[in-house]
C-alpha positions as CSV (number, residue, x, y, z in Angstrom):
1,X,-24.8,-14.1,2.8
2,X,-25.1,-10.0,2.0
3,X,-21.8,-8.6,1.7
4,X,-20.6,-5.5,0.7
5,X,-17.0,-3.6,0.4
6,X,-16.2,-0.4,1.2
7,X,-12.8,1.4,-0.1
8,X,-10.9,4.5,0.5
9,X,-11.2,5.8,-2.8
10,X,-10.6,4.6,-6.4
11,X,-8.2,6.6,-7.6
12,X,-5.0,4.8,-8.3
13,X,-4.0,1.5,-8.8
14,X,-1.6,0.3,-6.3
15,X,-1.4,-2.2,-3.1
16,X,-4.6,-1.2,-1.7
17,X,-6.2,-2.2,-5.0
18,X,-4.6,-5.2,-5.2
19,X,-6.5,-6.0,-1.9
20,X,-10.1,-5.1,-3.1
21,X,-9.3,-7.0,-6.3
22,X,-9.0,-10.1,-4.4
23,X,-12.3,-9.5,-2.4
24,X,-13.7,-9.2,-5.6
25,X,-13.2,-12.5,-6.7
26,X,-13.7,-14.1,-3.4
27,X,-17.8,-12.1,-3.4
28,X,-17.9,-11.3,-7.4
29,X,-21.6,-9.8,-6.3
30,X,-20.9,-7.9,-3.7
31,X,-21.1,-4.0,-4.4
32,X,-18.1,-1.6,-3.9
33,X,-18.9,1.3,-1.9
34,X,-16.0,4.5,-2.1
35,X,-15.5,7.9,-1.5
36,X,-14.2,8.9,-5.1
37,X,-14.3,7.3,-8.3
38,X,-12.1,8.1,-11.3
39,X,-12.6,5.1,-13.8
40,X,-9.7,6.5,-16.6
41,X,-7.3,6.3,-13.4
42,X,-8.2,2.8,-13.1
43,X,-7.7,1.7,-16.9
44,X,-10.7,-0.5,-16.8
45,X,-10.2,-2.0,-13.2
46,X,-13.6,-2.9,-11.6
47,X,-15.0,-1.6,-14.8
48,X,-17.2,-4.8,-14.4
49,X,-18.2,-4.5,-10.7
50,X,-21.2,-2.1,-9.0
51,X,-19.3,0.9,-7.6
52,X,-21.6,3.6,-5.4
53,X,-20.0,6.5,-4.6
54,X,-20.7,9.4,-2.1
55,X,-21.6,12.8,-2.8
56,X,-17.9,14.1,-2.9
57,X,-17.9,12.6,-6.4
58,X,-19.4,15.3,-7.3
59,X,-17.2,18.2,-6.1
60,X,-14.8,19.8,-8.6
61,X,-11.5,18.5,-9.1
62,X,-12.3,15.2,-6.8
63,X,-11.3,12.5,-8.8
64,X,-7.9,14.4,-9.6
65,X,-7.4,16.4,-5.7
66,X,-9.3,14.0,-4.0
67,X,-6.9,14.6,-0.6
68,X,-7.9,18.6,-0.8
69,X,-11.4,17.7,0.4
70,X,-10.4,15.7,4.1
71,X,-13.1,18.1,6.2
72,X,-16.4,16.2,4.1
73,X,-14.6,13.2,4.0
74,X,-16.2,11.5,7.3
75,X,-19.6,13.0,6.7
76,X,-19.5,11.0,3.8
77,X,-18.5,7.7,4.6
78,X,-21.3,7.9,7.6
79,X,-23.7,8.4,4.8
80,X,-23.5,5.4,3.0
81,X,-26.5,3.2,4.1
82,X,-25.4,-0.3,5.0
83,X,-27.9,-1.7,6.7
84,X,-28.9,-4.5,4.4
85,X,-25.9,-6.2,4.8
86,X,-24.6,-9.4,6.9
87,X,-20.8,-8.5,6.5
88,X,-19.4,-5.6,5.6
89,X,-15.6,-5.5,4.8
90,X,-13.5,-2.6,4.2
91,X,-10.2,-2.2,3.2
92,X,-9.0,1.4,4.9
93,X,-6.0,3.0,5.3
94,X,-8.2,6.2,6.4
95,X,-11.7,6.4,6.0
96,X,-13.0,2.9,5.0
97,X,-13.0,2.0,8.3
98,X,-15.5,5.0,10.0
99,X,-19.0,3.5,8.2
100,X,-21.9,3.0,10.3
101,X,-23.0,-0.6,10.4
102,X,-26.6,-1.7,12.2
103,X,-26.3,-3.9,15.1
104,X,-26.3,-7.2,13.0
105,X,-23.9,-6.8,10.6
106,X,-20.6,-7.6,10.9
107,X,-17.7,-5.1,10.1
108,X,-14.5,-6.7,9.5
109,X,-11.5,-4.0,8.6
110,X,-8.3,-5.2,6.9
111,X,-6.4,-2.1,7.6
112,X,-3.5,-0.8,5.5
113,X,-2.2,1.6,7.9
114,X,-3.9,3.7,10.5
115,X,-4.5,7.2,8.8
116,X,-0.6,8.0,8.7
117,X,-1.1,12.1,8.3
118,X,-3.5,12.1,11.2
119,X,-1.4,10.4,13.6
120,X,2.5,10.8,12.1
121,X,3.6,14.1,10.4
122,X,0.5,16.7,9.5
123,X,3.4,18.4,8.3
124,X,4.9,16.2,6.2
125,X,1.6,15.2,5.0
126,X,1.1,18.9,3.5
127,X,4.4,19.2,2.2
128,X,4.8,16.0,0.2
129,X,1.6,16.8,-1.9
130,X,1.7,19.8,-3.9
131,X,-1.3,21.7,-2.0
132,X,-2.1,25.6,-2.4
133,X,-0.9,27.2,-0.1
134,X,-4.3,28.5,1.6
135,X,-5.2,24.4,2.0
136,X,-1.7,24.0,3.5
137,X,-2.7,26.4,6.5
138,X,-6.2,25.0,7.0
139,X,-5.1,21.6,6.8
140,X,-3.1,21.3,10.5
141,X,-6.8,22.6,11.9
142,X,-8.7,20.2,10.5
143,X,-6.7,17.0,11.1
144,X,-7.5,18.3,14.5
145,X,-11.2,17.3,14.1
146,X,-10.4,14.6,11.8
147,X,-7.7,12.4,14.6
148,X,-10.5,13.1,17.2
149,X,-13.0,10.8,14.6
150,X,-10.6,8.3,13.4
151,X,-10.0,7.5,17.0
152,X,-13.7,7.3,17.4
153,X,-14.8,5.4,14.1
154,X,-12.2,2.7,14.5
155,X,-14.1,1.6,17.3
156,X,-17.2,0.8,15.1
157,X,-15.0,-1.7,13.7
158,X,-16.2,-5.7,15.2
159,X,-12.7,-7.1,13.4
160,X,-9.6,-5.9,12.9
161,X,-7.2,-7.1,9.8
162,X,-3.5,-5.7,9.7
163,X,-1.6,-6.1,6.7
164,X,2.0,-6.4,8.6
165,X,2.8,-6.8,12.0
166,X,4.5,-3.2,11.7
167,X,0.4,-1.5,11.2
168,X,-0.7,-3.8,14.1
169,X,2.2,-2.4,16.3
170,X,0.9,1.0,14.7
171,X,-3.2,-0.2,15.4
172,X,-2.1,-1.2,19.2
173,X,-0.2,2.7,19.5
174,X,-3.2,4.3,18.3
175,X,-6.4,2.5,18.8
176,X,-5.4,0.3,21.6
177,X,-7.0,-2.6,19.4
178,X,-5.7,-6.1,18.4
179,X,-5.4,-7.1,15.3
180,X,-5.3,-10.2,13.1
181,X,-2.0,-10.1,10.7
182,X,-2.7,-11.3,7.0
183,X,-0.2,-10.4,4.8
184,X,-1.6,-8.5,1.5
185,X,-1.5,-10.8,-1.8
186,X,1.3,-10.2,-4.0
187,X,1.2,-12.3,-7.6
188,X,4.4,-14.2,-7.1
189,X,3.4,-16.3,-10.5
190,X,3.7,-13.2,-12.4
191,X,7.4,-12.9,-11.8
192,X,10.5,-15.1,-12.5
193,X,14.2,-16.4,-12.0
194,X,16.4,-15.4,-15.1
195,X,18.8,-17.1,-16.2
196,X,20.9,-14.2,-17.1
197,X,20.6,-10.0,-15.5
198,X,21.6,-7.2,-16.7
199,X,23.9,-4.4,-15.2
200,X,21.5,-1.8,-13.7
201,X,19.5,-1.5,-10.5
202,X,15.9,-1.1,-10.1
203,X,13.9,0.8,-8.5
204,X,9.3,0.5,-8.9
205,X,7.0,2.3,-7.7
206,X,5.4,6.1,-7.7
207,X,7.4,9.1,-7.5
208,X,6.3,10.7,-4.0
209,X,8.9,11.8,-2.0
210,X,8.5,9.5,0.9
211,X,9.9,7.0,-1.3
212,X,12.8,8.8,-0.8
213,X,14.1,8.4,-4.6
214,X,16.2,11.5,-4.1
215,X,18.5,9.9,-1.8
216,X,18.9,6.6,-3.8
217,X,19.7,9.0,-7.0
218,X,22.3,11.1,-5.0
219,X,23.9,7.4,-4.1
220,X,24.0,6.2,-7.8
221,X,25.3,9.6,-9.1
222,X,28.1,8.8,-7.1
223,X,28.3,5.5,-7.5
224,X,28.2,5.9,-11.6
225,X,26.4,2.6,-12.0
226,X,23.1,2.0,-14.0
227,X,19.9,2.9,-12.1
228,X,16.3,2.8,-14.0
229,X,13.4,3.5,-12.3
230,X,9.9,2.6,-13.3
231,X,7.2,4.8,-11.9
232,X,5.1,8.4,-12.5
233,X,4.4,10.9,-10.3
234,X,4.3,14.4,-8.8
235,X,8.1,14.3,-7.6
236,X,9.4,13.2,-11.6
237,X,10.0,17.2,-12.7
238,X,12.6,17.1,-9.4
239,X,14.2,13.8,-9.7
240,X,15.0,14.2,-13.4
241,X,16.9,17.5,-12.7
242,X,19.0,15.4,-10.0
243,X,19.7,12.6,-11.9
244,X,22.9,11.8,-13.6
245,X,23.0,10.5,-17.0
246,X,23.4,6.6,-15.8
247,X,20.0,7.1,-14.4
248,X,16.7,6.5,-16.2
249,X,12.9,7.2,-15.8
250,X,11.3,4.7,-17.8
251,X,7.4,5.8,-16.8
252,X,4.9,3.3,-16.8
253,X,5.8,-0.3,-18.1
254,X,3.2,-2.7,-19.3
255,X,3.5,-6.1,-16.9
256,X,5.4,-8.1,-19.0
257,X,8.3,-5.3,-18.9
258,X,8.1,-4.6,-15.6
259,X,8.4,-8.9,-14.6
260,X,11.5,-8.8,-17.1
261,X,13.3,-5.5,-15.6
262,X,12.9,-7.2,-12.2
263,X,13.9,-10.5,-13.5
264,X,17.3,-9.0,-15.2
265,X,18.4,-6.2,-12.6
266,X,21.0,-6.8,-10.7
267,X,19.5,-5.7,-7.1
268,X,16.3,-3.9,-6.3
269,X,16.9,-0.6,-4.3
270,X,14.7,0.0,-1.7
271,X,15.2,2.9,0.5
272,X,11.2,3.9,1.9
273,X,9.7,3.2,5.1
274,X,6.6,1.1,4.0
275,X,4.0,-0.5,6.2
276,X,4.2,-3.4,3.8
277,X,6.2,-3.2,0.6
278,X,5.0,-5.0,-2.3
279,X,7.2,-4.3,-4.9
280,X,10.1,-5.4,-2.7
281,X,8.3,-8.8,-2.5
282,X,7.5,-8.5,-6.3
283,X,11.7,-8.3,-7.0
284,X,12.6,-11.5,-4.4
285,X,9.7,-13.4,-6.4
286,X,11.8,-12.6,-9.2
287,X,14.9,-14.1,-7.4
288,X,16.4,-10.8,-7.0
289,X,18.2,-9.1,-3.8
290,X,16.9,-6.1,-2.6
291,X,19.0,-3.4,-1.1
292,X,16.4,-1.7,2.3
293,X,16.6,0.7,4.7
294,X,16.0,-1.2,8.3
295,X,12.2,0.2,8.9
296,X,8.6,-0.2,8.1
297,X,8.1,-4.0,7.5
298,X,10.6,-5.2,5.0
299,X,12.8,-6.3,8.0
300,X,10.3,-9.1,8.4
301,X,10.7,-10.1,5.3
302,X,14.1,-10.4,4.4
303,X,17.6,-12.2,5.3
304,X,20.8,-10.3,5.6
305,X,23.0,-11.5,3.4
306,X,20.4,-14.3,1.8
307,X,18.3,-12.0,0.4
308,X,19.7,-8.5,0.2
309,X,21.5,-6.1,2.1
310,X,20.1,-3.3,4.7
311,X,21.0,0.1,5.6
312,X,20.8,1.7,9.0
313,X,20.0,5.3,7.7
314,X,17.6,6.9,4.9
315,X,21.0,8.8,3.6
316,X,22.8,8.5,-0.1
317,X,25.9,7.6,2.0
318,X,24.2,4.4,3.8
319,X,23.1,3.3,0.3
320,X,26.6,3.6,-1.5
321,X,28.2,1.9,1.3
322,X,25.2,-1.1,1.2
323,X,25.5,-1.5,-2.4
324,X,29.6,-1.8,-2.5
325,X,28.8,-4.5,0.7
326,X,25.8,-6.2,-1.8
327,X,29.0,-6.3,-4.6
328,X,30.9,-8.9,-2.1
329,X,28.3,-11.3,-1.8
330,X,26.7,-14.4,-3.8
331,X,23.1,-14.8,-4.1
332,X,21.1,-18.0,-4.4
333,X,17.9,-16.6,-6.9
334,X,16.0,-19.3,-6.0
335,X,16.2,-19.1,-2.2
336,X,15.3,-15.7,-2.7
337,X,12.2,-16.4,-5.4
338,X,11.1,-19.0,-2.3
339,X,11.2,-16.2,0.4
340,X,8.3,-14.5,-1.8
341,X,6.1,-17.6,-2.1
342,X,4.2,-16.6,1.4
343,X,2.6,-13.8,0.2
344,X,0.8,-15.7,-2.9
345,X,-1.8,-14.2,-3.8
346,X,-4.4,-17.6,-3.5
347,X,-3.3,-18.2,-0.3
348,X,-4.3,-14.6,0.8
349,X,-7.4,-15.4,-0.5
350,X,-7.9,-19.0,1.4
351,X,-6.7,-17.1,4.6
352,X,-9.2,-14.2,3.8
353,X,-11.9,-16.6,3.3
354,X,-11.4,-18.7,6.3
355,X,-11.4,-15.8,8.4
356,X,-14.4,-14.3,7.6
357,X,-16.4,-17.0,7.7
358,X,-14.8,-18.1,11.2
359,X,-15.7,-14.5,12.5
360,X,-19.6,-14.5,11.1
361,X,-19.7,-18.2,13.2
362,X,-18.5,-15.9,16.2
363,X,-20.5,-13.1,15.4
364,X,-23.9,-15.2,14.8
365,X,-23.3,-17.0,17.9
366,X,-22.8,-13.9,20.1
367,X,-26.0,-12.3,18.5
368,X,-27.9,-15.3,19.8
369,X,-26.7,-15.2,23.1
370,X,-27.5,-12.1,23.8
């Protein structure tokens, strides 16, 4: 069987890259293919693996502005020759998903998202990356042209894969396609209960603003309690100059650190919409509550009052008010650490696995028949 994978772009390490890792050792031969490359960004991820790139490698500034370059973006995912392949599987939450396959290979997407600045907030989009301003005006004009081809290339697509029933809600909106859910892999064995925590709150993850750090800093300079925060990112200059002096940036953490600041917080503050939300899952596996805004997909996830606390409203107000209610209540750690055990990371694979090969059965089958 000829597989390959196709990827958005290697650029960063986060959930999506926890994804291709796993199809990585599930097909250890298969060849990545990806828009953008930037191996130092990756600190020696996929160093190992065969990684073909499109001609937008070669632009200046790609690997660090990859997102300034959207217009060549489909043009180069359509280049990518594919043809030798039996299965193709991308992992898209944008442009993955538009390759052209030939007739008798099958394309199975697990999809992240669909492309959130084509079909949400353009606006938003522009204004919560740091983009010249000329690219800002040209953007809305070509997201124009690009919704117009995402709605097309996502029906080259033979499977759909969503990683939350929230993105198949989303897929069903704006493709009018079904899709299989499988939740992404988080590695629950990297994280544990502690006997003892510490006083602060947590909160993971990179410093964009639709992680909405601002309003969870505003709620703890009220609320004078300890808050550290693990994460880079463009929006750290800002934050800093808001934050109080119980609040601390702590960067990047090594993983051992970052399983024992999860393991010894308190609660884990979560106040984003995410389409899945790893590091939430990351700080029950580690038998901690989390503190969540009601949207995206951690509603799915979590118990009220069993395994954290929501909020109604993404507002510094909601989030002093949750955390004084999260003060009144006893947590069991290891209810909570058993919560996270669904989203192992071997049995994303084994569902993975059974699924593809189910669907190249299908595939073969309908080939034949016709």
């Amino acid at each position: 069987m000829r597989i390959a994978l196709v990827h958005d772009y290697l650029v960063q390490y986060g959930g999506a890259e926890r994804v291709l890792e796993c199809f990585t050792e599930l097909f250890p031969y298969a060849p990545i293919y990806t828009l953008v490359y930037d191996r130092d960004a990756m600190h020696g991820i996929f160093a190992n693996k065969e990684i073909r790139t499109s001609f937008i490698q070669k632009l200046p500034f790609a690997k660090k502005r990859h997102r300034i370059f959207p217009q060549f973006m489909p043009t180069a995912i359509e280049q990518f020759d594919l043809s030798q392949y039996d299965i193709v599987l991308s992992d898209s939450s944008s442009y993955a998903k538009g390759l052209i396959t030939s007739p008798d290979t099958l394309h199975i997407c697990y999809m992240h998202t669909p492309m959130r600045y084509a079909w949400d907030d353009c606006q938003k989009y522009t204004s919560d990356f740091s983009f010249p301003g000329f690219i800002k005006k040209i953007i809305p004009f070509a997201m124009n042209l690009i919704r117009v081809w995402d709605r097309v290339s996502v029906e080259r697509v033979d499977k759909l894969i969503a990683n939350s029933n929230f993105v198949a809600k989303r897929i069903k909106k704006y493709y009018k396609r079904d899709a299989e859910v499988i939740h992404p892999p988080v590695n629950t064995r990297d994280f544990y209960v502690s006997e003892k925590t510490g006083d602060y709150f947590l909160m993971v993850g990179r410093l964009l603003a639709y992680k909405r750090h601002d309003i969870a800093i505003e709620a703890f300079n009220e609320l004078k309690l300890p808050l550290k925060i693990i994460g880079r990112g463009p929006e750290m200059k800002k934050l800093k100059k808001m934050a109080g002096p119980n609040i601390k940036f702590l960067g990047r953490v090594d993983d051992k650190k970052l399983a024992r600041y999860y393991a010894e917080c308190r609660a884990f503050i979560f106040p984003q919409e995410e389409d899945f939300g790893i590091v939430a899952v990351e700080a029950m596996a580690s038998g901690r509550p989390v503190i969540a805004f009601r949207g995206g997909d951690i509603p799915e996830h979590m118990e009220e009052g069993r395994t954290g606390v929501f909020f109604e409203n993404q507002t510094a107000a909601d989030i002093v008010t949750a955390v004084k209610k999260f003060e009144d209540i006893k947590f069991n750690p290891q209810y909570i650490r058993s919560q996270s055990l669904k989203f192992d990371r071997e049995l994303f694979k084994s569902k993975i696995k059974d699924y593809i090969e189910a669907e190249l059965v299908r595939y073969k089958e309908r080939l034949k028949n016709q």
